[in-house]
DRENPA-3360 file (N, C-alpha, C; in nm, 2 decimals, always signed):
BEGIN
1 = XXXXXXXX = +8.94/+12.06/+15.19/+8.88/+12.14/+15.08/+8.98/+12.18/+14.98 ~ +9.13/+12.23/+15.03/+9.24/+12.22/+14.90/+9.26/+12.14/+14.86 ~ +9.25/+12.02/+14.90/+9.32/+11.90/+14.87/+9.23/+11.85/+14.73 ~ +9.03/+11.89/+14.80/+8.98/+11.85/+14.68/+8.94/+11.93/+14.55 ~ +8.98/+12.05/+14.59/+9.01/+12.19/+14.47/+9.14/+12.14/+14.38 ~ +9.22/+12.10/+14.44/+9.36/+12.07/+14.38/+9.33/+11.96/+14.30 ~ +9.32/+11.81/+14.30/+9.23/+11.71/+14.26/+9.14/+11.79/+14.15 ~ +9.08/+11.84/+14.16/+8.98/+11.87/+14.06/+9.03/+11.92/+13.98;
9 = XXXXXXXX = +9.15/+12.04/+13.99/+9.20/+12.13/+13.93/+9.29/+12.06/+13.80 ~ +9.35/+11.94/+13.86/+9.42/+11.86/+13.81/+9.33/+11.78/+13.70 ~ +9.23/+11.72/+13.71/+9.12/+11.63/+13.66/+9.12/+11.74/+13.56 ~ +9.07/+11.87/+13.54/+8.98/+11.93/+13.44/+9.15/+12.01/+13.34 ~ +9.24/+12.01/+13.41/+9.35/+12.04/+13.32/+9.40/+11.91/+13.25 ~ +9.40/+11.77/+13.28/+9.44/+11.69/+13.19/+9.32/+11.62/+13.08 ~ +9.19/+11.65/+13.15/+9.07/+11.66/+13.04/+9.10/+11.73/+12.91 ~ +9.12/+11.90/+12.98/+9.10/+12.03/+12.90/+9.30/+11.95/+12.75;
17 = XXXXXXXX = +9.37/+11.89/+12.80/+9.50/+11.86/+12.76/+9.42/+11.76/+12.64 ~ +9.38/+11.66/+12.66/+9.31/+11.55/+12.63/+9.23/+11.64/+12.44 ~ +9.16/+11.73/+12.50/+9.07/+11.78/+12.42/+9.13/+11.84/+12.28 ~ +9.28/+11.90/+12.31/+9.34/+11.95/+12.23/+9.40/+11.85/+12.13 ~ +9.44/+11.74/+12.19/+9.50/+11.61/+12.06/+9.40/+11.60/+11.99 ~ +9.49/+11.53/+11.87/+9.37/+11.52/+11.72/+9.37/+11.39/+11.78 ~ +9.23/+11.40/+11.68/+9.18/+11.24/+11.74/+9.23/+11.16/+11.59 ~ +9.29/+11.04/+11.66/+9.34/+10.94/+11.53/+9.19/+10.94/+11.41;
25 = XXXXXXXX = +9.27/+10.90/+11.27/+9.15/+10.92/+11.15/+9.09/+10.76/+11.14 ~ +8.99/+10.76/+11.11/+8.90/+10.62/+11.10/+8.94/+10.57/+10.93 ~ +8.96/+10.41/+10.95/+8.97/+10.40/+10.85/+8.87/+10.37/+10.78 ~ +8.88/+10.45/+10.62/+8.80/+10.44/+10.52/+8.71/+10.58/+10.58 ~ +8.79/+10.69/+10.63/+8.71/+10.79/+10.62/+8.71/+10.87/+10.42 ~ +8.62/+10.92/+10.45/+8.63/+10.97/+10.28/+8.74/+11.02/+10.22 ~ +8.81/+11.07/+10.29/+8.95/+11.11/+10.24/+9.04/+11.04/+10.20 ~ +9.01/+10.90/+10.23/+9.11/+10.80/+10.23/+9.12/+10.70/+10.10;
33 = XXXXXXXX = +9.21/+10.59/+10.08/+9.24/+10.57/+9.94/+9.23/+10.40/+10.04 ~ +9.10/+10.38/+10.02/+9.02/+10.26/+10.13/+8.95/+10.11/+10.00 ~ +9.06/+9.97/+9.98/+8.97/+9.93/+9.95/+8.90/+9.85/+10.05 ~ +8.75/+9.77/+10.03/+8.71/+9.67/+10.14/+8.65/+9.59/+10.09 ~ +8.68/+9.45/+10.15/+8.67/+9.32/+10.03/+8.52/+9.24/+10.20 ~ +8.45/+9.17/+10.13/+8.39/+9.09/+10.17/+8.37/+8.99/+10.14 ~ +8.32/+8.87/+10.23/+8.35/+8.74/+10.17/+8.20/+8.69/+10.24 ~ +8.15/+8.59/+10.14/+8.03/+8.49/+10.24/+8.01/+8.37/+10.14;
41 = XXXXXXXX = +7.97/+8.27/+10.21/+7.95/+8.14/+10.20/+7.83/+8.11/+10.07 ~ +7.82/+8.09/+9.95/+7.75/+8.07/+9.87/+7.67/+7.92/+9.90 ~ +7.78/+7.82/+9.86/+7.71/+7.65/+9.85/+7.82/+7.59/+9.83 ~ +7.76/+7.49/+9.80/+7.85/+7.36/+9.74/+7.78/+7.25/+9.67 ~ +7.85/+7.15/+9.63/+7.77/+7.04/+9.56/+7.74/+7.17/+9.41 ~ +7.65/+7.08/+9.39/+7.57/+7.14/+9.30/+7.57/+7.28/+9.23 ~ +7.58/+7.38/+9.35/+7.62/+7.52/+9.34/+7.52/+7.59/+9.43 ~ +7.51/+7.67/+9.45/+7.43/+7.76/+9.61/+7.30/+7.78/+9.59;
49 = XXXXXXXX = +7.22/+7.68/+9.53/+7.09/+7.64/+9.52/+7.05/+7.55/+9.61 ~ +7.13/+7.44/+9.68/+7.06/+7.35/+9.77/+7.05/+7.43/+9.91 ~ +6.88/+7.40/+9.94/+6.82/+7.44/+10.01/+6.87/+7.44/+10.20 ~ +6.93/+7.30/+10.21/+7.00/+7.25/+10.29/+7.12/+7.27/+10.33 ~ +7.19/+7.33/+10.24/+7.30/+7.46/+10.30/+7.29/+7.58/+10.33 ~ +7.32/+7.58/+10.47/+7.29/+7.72/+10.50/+7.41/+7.85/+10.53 ~ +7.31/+7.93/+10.40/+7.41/+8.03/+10.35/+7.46/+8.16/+10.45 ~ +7.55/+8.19/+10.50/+7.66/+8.25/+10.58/+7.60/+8.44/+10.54;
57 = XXXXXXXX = +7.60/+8.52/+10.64/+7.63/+8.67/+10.58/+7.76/+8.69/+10.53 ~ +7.72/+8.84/+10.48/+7.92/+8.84/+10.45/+7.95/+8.92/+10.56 ~ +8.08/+8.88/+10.58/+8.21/+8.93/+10.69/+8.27/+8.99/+10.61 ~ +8.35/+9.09/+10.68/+8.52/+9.18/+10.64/+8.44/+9.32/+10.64 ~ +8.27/+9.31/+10.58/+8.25/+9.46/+10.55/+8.29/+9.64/+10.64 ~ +8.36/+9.71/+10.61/+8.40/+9.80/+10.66/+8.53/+9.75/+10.81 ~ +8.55/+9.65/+10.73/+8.72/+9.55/+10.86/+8.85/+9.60/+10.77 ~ +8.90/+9.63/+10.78/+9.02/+9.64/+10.68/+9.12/+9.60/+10.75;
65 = XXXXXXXX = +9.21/+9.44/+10.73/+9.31/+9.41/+10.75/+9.38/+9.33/+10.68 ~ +9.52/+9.28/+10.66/+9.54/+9.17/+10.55/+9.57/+9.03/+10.59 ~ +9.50/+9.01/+10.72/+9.51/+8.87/+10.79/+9.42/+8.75/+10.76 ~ +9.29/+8.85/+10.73/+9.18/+8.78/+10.71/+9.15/+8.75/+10.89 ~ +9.14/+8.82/+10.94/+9.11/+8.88/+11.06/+8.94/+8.93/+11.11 ~ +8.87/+8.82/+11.11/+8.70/+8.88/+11.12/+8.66/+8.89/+10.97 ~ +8.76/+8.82/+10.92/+8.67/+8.85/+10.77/+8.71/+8.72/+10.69 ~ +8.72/+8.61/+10.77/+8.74/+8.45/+10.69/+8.59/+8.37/+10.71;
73 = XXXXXXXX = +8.56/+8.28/+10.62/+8.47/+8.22/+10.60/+8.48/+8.07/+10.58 ~ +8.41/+8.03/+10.65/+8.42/+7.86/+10.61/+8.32/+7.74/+10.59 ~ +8.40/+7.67/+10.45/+8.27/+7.60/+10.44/+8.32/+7.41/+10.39 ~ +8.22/+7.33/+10.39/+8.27/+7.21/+10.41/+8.22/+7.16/+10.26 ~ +8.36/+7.06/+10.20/+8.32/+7.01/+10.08/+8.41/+6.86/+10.09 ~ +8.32/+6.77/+10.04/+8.36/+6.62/+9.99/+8.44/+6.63/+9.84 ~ +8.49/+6.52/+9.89/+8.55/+6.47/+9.73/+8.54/+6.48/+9.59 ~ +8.58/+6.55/+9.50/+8.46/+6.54/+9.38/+8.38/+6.60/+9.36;
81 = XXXXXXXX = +8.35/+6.74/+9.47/+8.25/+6.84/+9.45/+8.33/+6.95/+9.47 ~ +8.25/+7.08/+9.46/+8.31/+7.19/+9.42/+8.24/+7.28/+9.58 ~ +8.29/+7.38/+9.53/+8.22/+7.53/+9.66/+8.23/+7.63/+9.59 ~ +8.10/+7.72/+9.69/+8.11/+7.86/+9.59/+8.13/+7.96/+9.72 ~ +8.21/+8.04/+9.72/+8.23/+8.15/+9.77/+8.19/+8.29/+9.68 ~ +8.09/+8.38/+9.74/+8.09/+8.56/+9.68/+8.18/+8.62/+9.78 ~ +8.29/+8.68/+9.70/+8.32/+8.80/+9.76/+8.29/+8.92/+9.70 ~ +8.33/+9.01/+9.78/+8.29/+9.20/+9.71/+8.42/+9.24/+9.74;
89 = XXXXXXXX = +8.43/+9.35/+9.60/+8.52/+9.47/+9.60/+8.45/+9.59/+9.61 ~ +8.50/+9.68/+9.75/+8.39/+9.80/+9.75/+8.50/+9.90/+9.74 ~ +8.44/+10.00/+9.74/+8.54/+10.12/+9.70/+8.51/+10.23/+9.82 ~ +8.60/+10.22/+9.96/+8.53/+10.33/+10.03/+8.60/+10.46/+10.07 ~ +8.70/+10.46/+9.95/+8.77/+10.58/+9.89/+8.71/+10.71/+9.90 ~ +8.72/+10.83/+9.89/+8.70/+10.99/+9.82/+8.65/+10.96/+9.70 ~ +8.77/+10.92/+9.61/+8.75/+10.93/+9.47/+8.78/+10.78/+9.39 ~ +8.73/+10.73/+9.28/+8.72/+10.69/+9.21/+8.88/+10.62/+9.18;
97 = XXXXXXXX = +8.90/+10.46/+9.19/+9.00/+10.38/+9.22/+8.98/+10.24/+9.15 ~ +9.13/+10.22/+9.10/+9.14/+10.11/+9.06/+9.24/+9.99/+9.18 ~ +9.15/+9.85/+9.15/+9.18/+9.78/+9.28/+9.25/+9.65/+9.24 ~ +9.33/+9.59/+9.22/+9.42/+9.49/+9.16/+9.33/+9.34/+9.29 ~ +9.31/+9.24/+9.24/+9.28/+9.16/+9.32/+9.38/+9.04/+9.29 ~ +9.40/+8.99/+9.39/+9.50/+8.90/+9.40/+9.47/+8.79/+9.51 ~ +9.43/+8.68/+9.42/+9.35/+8.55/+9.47/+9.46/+8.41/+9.53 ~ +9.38/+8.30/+9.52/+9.49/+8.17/+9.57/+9.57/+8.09/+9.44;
105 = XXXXXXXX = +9.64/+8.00/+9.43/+9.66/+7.90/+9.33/+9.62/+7.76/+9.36 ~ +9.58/+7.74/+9.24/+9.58/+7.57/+9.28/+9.68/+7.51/+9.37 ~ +9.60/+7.39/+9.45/+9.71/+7.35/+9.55/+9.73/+7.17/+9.42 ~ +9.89/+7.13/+9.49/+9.94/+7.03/+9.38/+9.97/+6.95/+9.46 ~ +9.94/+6.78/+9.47/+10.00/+6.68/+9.55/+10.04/+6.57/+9.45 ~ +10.16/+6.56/+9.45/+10.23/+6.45/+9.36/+10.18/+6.44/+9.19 ~ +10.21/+6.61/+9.17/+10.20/+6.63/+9.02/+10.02/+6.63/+8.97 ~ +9.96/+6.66/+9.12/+9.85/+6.64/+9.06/+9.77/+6.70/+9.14;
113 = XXXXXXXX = +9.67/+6.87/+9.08/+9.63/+6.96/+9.13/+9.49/+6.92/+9.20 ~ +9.49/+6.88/+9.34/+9.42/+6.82/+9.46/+9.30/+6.95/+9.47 ~ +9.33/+7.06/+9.49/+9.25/+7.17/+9.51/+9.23/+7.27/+9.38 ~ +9.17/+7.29/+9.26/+9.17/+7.36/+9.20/+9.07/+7.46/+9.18 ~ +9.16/+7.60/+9.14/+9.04/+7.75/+9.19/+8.98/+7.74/+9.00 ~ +8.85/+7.63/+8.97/+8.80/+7.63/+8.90/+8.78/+7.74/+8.80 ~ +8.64/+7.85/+8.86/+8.64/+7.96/+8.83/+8.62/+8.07/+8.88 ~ +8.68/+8.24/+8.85/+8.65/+8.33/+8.93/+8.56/+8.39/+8.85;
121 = XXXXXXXX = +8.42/+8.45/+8.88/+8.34/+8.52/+8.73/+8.26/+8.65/+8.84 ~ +8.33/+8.75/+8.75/+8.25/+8.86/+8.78/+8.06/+8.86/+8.79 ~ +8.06/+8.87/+8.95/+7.89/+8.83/+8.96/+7.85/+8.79/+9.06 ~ +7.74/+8.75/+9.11/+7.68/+8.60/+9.20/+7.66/+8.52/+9.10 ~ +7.69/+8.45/+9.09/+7.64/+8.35/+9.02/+7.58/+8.20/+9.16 ~ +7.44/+8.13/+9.11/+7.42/+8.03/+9.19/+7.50/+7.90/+9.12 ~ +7.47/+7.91/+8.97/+7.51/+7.78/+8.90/+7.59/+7.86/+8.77 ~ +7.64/+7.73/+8.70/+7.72/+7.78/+8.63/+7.67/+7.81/+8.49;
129 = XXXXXXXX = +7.62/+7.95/+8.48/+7.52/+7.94/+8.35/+7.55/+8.10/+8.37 ~ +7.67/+8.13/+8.30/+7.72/+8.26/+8.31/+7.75/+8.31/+8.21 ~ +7.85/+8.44/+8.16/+7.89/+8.47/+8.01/+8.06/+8.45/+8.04 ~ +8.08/+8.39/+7.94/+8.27/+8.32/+7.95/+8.34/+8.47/+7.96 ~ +8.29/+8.57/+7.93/+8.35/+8.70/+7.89/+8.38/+8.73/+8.09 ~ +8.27/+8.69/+8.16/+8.32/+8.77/+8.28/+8.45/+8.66/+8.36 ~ +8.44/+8.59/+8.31/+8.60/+8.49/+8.38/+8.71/+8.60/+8.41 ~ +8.72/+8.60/+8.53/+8.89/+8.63/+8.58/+8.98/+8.56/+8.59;
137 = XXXXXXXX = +8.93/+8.41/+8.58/+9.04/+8.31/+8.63/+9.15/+8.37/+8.69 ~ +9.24/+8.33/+8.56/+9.38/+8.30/+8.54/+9.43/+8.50/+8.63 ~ +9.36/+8.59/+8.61/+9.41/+8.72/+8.68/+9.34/+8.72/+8.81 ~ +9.31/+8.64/+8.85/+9.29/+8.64/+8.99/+9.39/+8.54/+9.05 ~ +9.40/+8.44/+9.03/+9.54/+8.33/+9.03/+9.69/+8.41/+9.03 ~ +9.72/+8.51/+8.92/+9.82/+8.55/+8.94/+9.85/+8.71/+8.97 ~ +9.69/+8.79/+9.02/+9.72/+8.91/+9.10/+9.68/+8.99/+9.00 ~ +9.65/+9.00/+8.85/+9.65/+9.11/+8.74/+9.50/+9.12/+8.72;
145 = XXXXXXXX = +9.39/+9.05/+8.76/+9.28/+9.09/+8.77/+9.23/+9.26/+8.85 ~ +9.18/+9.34/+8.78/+9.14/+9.47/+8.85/+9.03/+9.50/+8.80 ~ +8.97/+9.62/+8.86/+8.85/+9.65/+8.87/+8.88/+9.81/+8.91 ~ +8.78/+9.89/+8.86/+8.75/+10.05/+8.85/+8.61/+10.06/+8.92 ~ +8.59/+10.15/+9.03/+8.50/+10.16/+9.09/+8.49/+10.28/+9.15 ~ +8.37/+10.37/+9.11/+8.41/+10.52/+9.19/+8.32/+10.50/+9.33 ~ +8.36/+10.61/+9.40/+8.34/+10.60/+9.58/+8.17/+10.57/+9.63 ~ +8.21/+10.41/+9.70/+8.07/+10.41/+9.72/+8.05/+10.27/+9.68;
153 = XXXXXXXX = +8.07/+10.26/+9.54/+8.02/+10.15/+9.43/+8.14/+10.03/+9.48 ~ +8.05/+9.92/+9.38/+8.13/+9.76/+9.46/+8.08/+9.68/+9.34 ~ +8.18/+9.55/+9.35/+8.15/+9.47/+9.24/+8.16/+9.32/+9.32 ~ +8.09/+9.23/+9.26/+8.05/+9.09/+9.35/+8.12/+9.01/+9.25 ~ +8.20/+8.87/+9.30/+8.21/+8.77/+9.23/+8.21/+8.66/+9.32 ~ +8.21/+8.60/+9.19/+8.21/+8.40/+9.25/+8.33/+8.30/+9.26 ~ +8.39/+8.26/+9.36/+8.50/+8.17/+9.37/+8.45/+8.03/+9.38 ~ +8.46/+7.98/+9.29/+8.45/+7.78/+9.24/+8.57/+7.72/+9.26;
161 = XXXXXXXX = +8.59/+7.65/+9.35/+8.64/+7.60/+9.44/+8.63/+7.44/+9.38 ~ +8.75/+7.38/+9.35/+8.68/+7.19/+9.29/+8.79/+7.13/+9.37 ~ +8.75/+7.00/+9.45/+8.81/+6.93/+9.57/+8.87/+6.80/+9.45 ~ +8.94/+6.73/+9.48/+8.97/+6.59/+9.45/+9.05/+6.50/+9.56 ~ +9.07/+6.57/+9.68/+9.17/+6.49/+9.80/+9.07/+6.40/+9.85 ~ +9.10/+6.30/+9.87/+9.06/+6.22/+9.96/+9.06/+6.28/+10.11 ~ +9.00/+6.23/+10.24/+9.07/+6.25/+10.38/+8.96/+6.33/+10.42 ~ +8.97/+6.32/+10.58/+8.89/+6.41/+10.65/+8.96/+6.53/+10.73;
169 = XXXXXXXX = +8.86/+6.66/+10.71/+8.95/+6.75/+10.78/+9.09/+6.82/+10.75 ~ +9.09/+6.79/+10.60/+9.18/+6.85/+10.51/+9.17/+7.03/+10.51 ~ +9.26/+7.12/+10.53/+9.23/+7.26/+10.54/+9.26/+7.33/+10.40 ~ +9.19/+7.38/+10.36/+9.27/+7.48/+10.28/+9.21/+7.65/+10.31 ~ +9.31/+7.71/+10.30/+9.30/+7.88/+10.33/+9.30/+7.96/+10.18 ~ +9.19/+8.03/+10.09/+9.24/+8.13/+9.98/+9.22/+8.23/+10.03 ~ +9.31/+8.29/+10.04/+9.29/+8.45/+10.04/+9.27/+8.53/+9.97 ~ +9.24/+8.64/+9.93/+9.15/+8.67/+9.85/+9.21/+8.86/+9.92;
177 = XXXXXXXX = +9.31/+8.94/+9.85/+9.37/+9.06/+9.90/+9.34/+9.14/+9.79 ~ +9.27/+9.26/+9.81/+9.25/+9.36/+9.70/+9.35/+9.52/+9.78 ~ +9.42/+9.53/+9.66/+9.51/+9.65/+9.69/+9.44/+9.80/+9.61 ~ +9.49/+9.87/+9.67/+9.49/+10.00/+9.60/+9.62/+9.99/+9.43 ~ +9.56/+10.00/+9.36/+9.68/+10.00/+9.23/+9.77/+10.14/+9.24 ~ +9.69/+10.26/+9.27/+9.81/+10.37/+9.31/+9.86/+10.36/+9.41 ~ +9.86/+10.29/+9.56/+9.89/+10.28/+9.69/+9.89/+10.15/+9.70 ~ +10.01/+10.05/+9.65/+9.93/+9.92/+9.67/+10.00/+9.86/+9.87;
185 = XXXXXXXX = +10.07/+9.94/+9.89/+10.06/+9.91/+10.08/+9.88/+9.95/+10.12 ~ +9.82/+9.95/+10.07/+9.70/+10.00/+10.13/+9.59/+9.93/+10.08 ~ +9.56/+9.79/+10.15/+9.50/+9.65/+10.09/+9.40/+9.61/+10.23 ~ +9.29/+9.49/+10.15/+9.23/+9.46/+10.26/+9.22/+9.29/+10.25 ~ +9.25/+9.19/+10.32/+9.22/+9.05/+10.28/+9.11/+8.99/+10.35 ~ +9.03/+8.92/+10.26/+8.96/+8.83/+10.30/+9.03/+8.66/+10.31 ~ +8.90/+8.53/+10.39/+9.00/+8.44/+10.36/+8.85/+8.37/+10.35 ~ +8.83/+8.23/+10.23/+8.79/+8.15/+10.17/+8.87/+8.00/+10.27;
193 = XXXXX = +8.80/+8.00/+10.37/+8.88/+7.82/+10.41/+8.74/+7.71/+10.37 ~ +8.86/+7.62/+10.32/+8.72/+7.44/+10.33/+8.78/+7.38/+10.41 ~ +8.71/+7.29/+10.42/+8.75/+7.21/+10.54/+8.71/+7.05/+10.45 ~ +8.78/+6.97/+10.45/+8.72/+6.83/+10.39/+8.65/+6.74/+10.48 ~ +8.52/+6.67/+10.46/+8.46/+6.57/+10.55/+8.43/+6.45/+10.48;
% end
């Protein structure tokens, strides 16, 4: 009977210990300076109208890491055709934040760019029947593309993706990292893989 008073006594004093630690903060609680990037599978060929591709959810939503870690997507393209990936910039910040995105570069085999990140255009787009004004390209290619979004709010675009390699089972990985511009250690990555068949 002491033996099991003592036992207890012990259980309810390292419970009662337990109670007192703060509990670690979740990330992207409101307080925090949180971006979060999503990614999902649009199309290919043509552009994310054929019926026969079947279109992916998006991943990464409320994941925050820069591995592309549960939040990579993949999709298969031939020779000569293109792919479309949407991602999102969400803002799951306190307050109102600006988010620098920073995309892939063309890949180059013997002077001659095999993989090219066609175009990035603020939006979904299914086809290419857009306004030239929302092009990111070239600031998504070299990281100076950004976006303003207060807490809550998110913006969608389209990654065009154009193949020219020959071969089967060719990989390529973009990643696709949105930082905080006042905190830029405080980033989330998505990853865009094709695969060649």
């Amino acid at each position: 009977m002491i033996k099991r008073s003592v036992h207890l006594s012990l259980a309810v004093a390292m419970l009662a210990s337990l109670a007192l630690l703060p509990l670690p903060a979740r990330s992207g609680t409101a307080s925090a300076v949180r971006p979060d990037a999503w990614i999902k599978l649009c199309g290919s060929r043509a552009g994310c109208t054929e019926a026969f591709i079947p279109r992916t959810p998006y991943k990464g939503n409320n994941i925050y890491n820069d591995s592309g870690w549960h939040q990579t997507v993949s999709g298969k393209m031939d020779e000569g055709t293109d792919i479309r990936f949407w991602f999102v910039v969400q803002n799951d910040g306190a307050s109102q934040a600006t988010f620098t995105i920073q995309g892939c570069h063309d890949v180059w085999l013997n002077g001659q760019a095999v993989w090219t990140i066609r175009q990035v255009v603020i939006g979904a787009w299914t086809v290419g029947h857009y306004r030239p004004r929302d092009l990111i390209t070239d600031g998504f290619k070299h990281g100076t593309a950004r976006v303003k979004l207060d807490p809550g709010a998110r913006q969608v675009y389209t990654l065009d993706v154009w193949n020219r390699i020959r071969g089967v089972g060719r990989v390529l990985r973009c990643p696709i990292t949105v930082s905080s511009k006042a905190q830029p250690d405080i980033k989330d990555t998505v990853v865009a893989r094709m695969i060649t068949y």
